[in-house]
C-alpha positions in Angstrom: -18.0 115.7 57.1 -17.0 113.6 60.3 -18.7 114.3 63.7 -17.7 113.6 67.0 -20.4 112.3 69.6 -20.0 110.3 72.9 -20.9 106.6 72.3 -24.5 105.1 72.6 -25.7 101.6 73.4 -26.5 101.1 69.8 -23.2 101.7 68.8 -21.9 98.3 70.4 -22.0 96.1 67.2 -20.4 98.7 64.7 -17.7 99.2 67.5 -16.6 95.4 67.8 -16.5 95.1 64.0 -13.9 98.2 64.5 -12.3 96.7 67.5 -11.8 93.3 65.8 -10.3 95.1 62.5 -7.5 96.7 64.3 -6.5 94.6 67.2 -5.2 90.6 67.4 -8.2 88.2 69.1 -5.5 88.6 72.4 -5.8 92.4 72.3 -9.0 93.3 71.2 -11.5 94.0 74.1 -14.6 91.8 74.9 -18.1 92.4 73.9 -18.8 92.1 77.8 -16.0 95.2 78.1 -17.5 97.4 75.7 -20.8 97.3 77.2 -19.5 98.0 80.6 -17.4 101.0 79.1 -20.5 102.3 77.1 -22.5 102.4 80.7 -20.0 103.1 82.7 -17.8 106.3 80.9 -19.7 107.6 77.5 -18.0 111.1 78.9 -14.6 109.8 77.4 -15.8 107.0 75.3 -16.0 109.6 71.6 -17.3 108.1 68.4 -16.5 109.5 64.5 -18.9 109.3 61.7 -20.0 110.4 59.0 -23.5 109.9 57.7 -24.7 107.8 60.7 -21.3 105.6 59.7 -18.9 105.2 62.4 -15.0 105.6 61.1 -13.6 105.2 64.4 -13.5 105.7 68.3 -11.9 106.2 71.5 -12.2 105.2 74.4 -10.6 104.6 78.1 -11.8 105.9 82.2 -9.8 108.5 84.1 -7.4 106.8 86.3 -5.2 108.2 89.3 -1.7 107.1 88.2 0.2 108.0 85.3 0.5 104.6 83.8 -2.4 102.0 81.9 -2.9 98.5 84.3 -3.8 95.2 83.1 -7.0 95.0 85.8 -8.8 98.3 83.3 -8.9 95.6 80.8 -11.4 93.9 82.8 -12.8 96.4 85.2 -13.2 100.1 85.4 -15.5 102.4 87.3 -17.0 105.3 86.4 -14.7 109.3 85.6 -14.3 111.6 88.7 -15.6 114.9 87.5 -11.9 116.6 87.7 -8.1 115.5 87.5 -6.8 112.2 87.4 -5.5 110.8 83.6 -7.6 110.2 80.8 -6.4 106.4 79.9 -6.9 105.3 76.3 -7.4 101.7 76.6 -8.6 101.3 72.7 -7.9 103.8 69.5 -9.1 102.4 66.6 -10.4 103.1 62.6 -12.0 101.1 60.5 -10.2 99.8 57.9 -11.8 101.6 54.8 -11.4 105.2 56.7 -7.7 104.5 57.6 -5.1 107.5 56.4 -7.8 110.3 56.7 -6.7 111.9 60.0 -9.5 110.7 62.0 -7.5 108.9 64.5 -5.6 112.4 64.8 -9.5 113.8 65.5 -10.1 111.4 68.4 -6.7 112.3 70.0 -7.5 115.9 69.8 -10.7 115.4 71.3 -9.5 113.9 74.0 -7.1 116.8 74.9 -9.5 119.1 74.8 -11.8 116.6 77.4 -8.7 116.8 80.0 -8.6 121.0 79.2 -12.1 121.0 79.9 -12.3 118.6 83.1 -8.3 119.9 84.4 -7.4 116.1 83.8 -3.3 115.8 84.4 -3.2 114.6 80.6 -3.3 111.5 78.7 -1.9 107.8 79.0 -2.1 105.1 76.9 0.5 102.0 75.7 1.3 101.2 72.5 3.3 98.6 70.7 6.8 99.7 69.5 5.6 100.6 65.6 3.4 103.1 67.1 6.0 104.7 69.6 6.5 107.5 66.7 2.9 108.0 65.6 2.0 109.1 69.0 5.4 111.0 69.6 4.0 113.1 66.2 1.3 114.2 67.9 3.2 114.9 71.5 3.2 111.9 73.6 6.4 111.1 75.4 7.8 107.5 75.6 8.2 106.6 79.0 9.8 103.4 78.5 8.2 99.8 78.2 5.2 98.9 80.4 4.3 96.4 82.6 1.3 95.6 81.1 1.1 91.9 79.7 -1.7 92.5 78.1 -2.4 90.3 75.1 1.0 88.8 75.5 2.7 91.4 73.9 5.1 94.2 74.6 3.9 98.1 75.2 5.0 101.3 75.5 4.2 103.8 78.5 3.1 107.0 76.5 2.4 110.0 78.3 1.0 113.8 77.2 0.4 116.3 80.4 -2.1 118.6 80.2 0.0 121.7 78.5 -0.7 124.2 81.5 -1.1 121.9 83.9 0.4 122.4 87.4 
C-alpha cells in the first residue's frame, strides 16, 4: 500500500536519487535546494512510499502569481497559511515505481492541500511531452513560459481551485 506523509530531513538522500532519475543535471534541483525546501515548506513538500520506500514526491511553496519564476529555483520562503498558488517546482517517481499512478497520487494530494488551505489552485511548467499528461488530469496550458530554467522550453500549466472565487 502507498502512503502519503510530508517530507522529513532524513528523506534528503532518497529524494536526490529520485530527483536525479527523472530530471537532466540542468533541471534537477540542488542538494543545497532540497534542504532549504525540506525546512522551509514540509506543508506542501508530500512524499509516497511504501514500506519505509519512497516511490515518489512533490514538492513546490505557495506563490502570489499565477505563473512558476526562475528566482523559486533558488530561493523560496516559507507558505502563507491561506490563498496564493501552490507551485510545483519538482514531480517526480522513481524509476522502478513508474506507470503505477503514484504521480496521479501526488497531484491529487496537492488539490486537496489548496481545498483545505483556499489556495487559488495549482501551477507548475512542464516541457511540451507532458503538456497532455497534465491536461488528463485538468491542468490548462497557458502557453509557453518564461522560465529559462535548465535551458529548456516550458509550458505554463494552470488548475484553479474548482469553487474558487
Amino acid at each position: 500500500m502507498i502512503s502519503l506523509r510530508n517530507v522529513q530531513p532524513t528523506d534528503l538522500e532518497q529524494l536526490l536519487t529520485i530527483e536525479n532519475e527523472g530530471f537532466s543535471k540542468e533541471e534537477a534541483a540542488t542538494k543545497d535546494a532540497f534542504v532549504e525546501r525540506i525546512r522551509l515548506i514540509p506543508d506542501t513538500f508530500i512524499v509516497a512510499e511504501r514500506e519505509g520506500e519512497i516511490l515518489g514526491y512533490i514538492n513546490g511553496p505557495i506563490i502570489n502569481q499565477p505563473y512558476i519564476t526562475d528566482d523559486l529555483f533558488e530561493k523560496i520562503t516559507g507558505n502563507p497559511k491561506r490563498g496564493g498558488f501552490l507551485s510545483v517546482l519538482g514531480l517526480a517517481v522513481s524509476k522502478q515505481a513508474r506507470n503505477q499512478g503514484i504521480a496521479k497520487i501526488l497531484i491529487n494530494k496537492m488539490e486537496e492541500l489548496v481545498e483545505e488551505n483556499e489556495r487559488e489552485g495549482i501551477t507548475l511548467t512542464c516541457k511540451q511531452d507532458l503538456v497532455p499528461f497534465y491536461e488528463r488530469y485538468g491542468f490548462v496550458n497557458q502557453g509557453l513560459s518564461e522560465s529559462q530554467h535548465g535551458g529548456v522550453r516550458w509550458f505554463n500549466m494552470v488548475k484553479l481551485r474548482e469553487n474558487g472565487d
